[in-house]
C-alpha positions in Angstrom: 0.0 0.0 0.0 1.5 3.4 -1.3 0.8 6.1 2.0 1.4 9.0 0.2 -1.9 10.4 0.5 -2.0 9.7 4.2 0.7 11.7 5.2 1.0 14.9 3.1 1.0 17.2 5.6 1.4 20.6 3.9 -0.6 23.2 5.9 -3.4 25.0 3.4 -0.8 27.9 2.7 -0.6 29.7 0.0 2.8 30.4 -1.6 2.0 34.2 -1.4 1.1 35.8 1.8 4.2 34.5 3.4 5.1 36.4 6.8 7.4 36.8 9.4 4.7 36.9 11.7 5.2 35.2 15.0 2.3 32.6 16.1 -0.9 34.0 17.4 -1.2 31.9 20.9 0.9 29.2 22.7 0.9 25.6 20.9 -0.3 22.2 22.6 2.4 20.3 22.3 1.7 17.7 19.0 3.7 14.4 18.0 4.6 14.1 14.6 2.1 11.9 12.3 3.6 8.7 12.2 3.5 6.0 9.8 3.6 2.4 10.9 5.1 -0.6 9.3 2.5 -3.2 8.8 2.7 -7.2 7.9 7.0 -6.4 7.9 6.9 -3.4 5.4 6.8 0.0 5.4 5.9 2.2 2.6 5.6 5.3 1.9 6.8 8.8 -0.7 8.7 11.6 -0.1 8.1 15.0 -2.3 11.2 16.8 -1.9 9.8 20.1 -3.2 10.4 24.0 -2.3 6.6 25.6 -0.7 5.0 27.4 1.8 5.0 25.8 5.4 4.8 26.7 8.7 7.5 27.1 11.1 7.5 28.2 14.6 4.0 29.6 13.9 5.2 32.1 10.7 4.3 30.8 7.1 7.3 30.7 5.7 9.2 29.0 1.5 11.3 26.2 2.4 12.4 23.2 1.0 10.7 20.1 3.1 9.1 16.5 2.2 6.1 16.3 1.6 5.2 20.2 2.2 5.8 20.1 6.0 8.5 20.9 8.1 8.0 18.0 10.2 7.7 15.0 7.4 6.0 11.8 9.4 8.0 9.5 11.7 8.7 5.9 10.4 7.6 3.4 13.3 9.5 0.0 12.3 10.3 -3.3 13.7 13.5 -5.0 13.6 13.4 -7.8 10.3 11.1 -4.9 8.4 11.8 -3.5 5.0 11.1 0.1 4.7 10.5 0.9 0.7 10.6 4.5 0.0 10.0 6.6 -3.4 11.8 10.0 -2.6 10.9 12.6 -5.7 12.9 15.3 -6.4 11.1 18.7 -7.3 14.4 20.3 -6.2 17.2 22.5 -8.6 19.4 20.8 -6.9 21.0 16.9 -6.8 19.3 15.3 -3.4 19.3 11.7 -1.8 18.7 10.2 1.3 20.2 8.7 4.1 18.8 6.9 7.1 21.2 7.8 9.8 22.2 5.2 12.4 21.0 2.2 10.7 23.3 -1.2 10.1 22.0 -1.9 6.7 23.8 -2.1 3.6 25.2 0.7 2.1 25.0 -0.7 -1.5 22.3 -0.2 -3.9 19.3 1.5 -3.7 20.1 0.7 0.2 21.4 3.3 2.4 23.5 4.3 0.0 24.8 7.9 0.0 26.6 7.7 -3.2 23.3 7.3 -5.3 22.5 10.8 -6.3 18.8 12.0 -7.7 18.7 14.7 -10.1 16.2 17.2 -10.4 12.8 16.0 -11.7 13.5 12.6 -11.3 12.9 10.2 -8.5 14.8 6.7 -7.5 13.3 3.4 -4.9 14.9 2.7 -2.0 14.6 -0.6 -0.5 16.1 -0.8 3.1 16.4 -4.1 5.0 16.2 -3.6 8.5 18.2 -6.7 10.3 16.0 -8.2 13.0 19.1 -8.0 15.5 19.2 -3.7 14.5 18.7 -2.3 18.2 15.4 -0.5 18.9 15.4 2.8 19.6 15.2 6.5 17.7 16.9 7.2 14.9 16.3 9.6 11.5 16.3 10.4 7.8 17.7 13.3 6.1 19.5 14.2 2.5 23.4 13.4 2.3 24.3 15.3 -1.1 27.8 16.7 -0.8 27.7 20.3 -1.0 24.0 20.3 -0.6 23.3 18.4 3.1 23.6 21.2 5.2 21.3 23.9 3.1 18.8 20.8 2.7 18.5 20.2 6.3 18.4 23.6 7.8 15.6 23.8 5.4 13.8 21.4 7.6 14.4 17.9 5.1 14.6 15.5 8.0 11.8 13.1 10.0 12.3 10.3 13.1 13.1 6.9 12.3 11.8 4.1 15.2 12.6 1.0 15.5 10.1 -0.9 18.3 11.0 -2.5 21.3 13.0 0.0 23.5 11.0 -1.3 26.5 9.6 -4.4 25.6 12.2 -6.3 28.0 11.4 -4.1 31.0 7.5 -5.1 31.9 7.3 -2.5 34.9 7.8 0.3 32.6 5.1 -1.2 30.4 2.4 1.2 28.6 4.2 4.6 29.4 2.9 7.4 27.3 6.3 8.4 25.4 7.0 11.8 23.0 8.7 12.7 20.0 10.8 15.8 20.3 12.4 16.2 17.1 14.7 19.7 17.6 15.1 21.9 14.5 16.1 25.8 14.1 15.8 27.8 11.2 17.1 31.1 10.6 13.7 33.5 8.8 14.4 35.9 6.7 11.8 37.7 4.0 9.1 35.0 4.4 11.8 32.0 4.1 14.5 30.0 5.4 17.7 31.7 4.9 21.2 31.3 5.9 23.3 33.1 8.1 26.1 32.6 10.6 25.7 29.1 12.3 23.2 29.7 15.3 22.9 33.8 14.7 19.2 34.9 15.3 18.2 30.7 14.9 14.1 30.1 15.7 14.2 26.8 18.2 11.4 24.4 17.4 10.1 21.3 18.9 8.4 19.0 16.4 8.4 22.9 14.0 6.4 24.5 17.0 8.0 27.4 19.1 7.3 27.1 22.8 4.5 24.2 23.2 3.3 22.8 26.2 4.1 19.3 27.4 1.5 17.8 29.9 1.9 15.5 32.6 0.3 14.4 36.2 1.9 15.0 39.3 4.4 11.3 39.6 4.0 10.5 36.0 6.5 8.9 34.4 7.0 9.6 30.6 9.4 8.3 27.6 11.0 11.3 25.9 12.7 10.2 22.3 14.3 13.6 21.9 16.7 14.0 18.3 18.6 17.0 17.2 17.9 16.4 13.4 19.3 19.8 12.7 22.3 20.8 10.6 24.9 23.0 12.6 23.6 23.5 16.4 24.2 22.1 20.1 21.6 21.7 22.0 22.2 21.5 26.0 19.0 20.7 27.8 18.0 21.0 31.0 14.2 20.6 32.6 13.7 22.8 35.5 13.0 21.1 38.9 13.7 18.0 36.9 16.2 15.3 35.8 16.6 12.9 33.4 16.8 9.0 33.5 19.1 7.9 30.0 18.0 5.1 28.4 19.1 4.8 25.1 21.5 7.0 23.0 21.3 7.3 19.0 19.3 4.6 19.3 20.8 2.1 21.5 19.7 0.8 24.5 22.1 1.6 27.6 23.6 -1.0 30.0 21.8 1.0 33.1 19.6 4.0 34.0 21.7 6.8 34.0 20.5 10.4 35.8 21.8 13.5 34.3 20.7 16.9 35.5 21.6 17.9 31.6 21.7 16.1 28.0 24.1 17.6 25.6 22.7 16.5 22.1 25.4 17.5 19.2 24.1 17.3 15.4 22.6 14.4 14.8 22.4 12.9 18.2 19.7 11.6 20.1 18.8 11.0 23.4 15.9 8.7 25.1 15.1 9.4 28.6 12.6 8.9 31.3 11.0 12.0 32.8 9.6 11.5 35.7 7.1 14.9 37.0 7.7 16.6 40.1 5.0 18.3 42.4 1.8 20.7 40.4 3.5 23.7 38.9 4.7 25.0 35.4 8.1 24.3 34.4 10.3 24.9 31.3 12.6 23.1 28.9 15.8 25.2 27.9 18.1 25.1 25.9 21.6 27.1 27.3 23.4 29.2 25.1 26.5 27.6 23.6 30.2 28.3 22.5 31.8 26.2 20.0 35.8 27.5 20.5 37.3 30.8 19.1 37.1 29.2 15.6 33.5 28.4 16.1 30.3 30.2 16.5 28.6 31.7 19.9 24.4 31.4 19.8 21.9 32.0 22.6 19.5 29.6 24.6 15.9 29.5 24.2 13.1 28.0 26.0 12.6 24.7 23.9 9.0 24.1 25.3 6.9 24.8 28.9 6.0 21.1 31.0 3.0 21.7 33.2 2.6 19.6 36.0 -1.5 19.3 36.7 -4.3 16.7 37.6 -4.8 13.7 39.7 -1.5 12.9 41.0 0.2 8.9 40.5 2.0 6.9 42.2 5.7 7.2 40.7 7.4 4.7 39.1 10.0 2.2 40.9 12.5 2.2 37.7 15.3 -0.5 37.0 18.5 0.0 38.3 20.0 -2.0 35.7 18.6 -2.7 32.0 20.2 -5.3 29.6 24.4 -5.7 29.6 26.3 -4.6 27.0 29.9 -6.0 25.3 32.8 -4.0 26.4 34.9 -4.1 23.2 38.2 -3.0 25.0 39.6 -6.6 25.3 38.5 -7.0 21.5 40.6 -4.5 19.3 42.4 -5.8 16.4 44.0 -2.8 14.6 44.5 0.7 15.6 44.1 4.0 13.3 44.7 7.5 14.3 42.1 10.4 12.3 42.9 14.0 12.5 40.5 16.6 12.0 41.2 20.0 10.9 40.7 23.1 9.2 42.2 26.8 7.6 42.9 29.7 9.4 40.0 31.6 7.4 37.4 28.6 8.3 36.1 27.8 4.7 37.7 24.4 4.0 37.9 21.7 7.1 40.0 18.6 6.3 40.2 15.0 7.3 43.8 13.8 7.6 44.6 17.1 5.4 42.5 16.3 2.7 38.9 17.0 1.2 36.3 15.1 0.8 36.4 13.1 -2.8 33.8 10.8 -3.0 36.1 8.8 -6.1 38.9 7.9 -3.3 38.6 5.5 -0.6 40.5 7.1 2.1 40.4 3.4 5.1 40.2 -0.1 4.3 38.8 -2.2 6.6 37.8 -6.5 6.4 34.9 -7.3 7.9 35.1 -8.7 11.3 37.6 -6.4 12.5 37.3 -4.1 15.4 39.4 -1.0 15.6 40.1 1.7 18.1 40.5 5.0 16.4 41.5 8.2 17.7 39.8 11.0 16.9 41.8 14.0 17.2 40.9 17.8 16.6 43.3 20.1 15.7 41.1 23.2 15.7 40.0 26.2 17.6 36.5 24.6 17.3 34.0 21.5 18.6 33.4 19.2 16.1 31.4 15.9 16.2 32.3 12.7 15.0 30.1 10.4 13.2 30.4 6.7 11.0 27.5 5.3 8.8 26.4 1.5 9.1 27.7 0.9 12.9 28.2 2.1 16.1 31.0 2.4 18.5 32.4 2.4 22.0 34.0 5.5 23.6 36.4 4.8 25.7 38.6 7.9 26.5 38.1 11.5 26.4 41.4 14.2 26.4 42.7 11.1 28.3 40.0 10.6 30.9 38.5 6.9 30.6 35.0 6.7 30.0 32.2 4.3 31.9 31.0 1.7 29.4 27.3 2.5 29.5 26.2 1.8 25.8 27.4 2.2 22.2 26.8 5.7 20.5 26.9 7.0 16.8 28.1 10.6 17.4 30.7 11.8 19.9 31.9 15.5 20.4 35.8 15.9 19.6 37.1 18.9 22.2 38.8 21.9 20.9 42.4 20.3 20.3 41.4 17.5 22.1 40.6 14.0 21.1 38.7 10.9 21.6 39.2 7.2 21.7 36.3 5.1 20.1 36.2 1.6 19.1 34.3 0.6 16.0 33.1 -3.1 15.4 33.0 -3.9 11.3 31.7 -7.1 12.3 28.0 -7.4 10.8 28.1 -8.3 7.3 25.3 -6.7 5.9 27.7 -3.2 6.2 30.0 -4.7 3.8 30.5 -2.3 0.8 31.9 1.4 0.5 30.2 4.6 3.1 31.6 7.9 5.1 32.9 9.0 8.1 32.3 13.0 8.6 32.0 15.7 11.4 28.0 15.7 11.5 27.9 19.8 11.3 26.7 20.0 8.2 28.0 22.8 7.3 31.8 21.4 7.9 31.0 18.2 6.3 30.1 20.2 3.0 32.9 21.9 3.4 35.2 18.9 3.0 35.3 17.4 6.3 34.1 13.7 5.0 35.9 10.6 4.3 35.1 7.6 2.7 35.7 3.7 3.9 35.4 0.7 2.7 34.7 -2.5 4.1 35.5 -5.5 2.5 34.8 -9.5 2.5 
């Protein structure tokens, strides 16, 4: 069944008209529509088209799927196949990636070296393993030169692959969100681009400010993404912490409290939110400095949690969840990769050289497991980020790190490094992908490198 009817979700706007104009009254909070894989398969068709949309509560030109800025989230289970038609009514060369999956990168599979012109369209078939771990993930573009200007325009949706919980029957039934973070800089009606982060409109699920309800006790799952280009997001929940259990989309080891998440580009984070007493309270956003290379952007409040009705019993939550492998004992090669950039800031480099998608920069066989360190020799943050797999950090500037989970972005310090260790041991990876800082904006800029893994 073809669900492209069912989820075009362009608001009635017309092209003309378009405003700066802020929204008239305070949002409910709202999920995105979701579309749910049925009998193992999932389809569905994605316009990728320039048109009015709505944004923050101003009607604004942007380049989205399927005419909203907040395309529908894929609900999957693991073994599903996931079809997908995406058209291009672009000017531009588009494709699509689904980010944190271990699928193959060959073919009309995750594959960001197929490239779809303007007016034409390509299938994707994506095999989902029934071993991929549950949790949240997402979709967005991966064109060379194009990724960053098509995902500040708003080109990227949730990906959710069932079964976060199913293990854990006490936290059974628990009403869970989707808080899929996006900012866009407005300018004339339309998305424009500026400085990374200067005067950026902060959006939950493409609303500005909306209200999150809970009861006094209750316990919720939050799937929160950053499935923008460029920004940081640091979050904190007044009168309120977080319980971790999953990040980009795997399952942790244990329950871990944090008074703050810290979500770079194209991370993601799954906690438990538990409320506190009746009262209104608000989720922020601080302000952020990426290095004297970098950028400097303000906080925001992200969205206001109020705390009303009957009040319930709180939930007695697992101290532990399901182990995971430490890897450490494991490693069977060793690579160093440097990060870098000019003095002016215009071309960033991985081991001094560009991206060029016609060179394989590492070889690797399948079934090995390396550590890499990941080293930045700029004035400025960058996050690190591998297609197809996952990986264990294990030192930061130095400073062990507490096996917890596996992760598929990790924030390199201002000349600083990190220690990771990457497992090229599922053969349905095998084939040619990249390895790139996930700003977008540095990755078009030549920070990208491709690998290969072979039989």
């Amino acid at each position: 069944m073809n669900l492209r009817a069912a989820v075009l979700l362009a608001l009635p706007l017309a092209a003309d008209g378009v405003s700066d104009a802020g929204p008239a009254r305070p949002e409910t909070f709202r999920d995105p529509v979701a579309v749910v894989s049925r009998d193992g398969m999932l389809e569905l068709t994605l316009d990728a088209a320039r048109g009015a949309t709505e944004v923050g509560g101003r009607r604004v030109i942007a380049q989205v799927y399927n005419g909203s800025y907040v395309p529908p989230t894929l609900r999957v289970q693991p073994g599903d196949v996931v079809r997908l038609r995406l058209v291009n009514a672009l000017d531009e060369t588009t494709n699509l990636h689904l980010h944190g999956l271990a699928v193959s990168p060959l073919g009309t599979s995750d594959n960001v070296f197929l490239h779809i012109a303007p007016g034409r369209a390509q299938d994707y078939e994506i095999r989902i393993a029934a071993t991929q771990s549950p949790g949240l993930y997402w979709y967005h573009p991966h064109p060379h030169g194009h990724s960053d200007e098509q995902v500040r325009n708003g080109m990227s949706g949730a990906l959710i692959v069932e079964g976060l919980l199913d293990p854990f029957p006490e936290l059974g039934g628990l009403r869970e969100h989707v808080l899929l973070l996006k900012d866009a800089q407005i300018g004339d009606g339309r998305i424009v681009h500026r400085e990374i982060g200067d005067n950026a409109v902060r959006t939950v699920n493409g609303m500005l400010d909306p209200t999150i309800t809970l009861r006094p006790g209750e316990t919720q799952l939050w799937r929160i993404g950053n499935v923008g280009a460029d920004l940081y997001y640091l979050l904190t929940l007044d009168g309120h912490g977080f319980f971790e259990v999953a990040r980009d989309g795997h399952r942790l080891a244990r329950l871990v409290p944090k008074r703050q998440l810290l979500l770079e580009p194209g991370a993601r984070e799954e906690v438990l939110v538990q409320a506190a007493g009746p009262g209104t309270y608000q989720l922020r956003t601080a302000g952020f400095d990426t290095g004297p290379q970098g950028n400097r952007y303000e906080g925001a409040v992200l969205a206001t949690v109020r705390v009303e009705g009957a009040a319930v019993r709180p939930l007695a939550l697992p101290k532990h969840l399901l182990p995971v492998a430490d890897l450490r004992r494991r490693i069977t090669d060793r690579r160093t990769i440097v990060f870098s950039e000019s003095a002016q800031g215009d071309t960033f480099y991985v081991d001094g050289r560009t991206f060029d998608p016609n060179r394989i920069d590492t070889r690797v066989t399948l079934g090995a497991i390396e550590e890499w360190t990941i080293r930045n020799e700029s004035g400025e943050l960058h996050d690190f980020h591998i297609h197809q797999t996952d990986f264990q950090v294990t030192e930061v500037n130095g400073v062990p790190q507490r096996l917890d989970g596996y992760q598929d972005i990790v924030n390199v310090p201002v000349h600083g490094e990190v220690k990771v260790i990457i497992p090229f041991t599922d053969p349905d990876i095998v084939g040619r992908f990249v390895y790139h800082c996930h700003l977008l904006s540095h990755e078009d800029k030549g920070m990208m490198a491709t690998i290969e893994v072979m039989p």
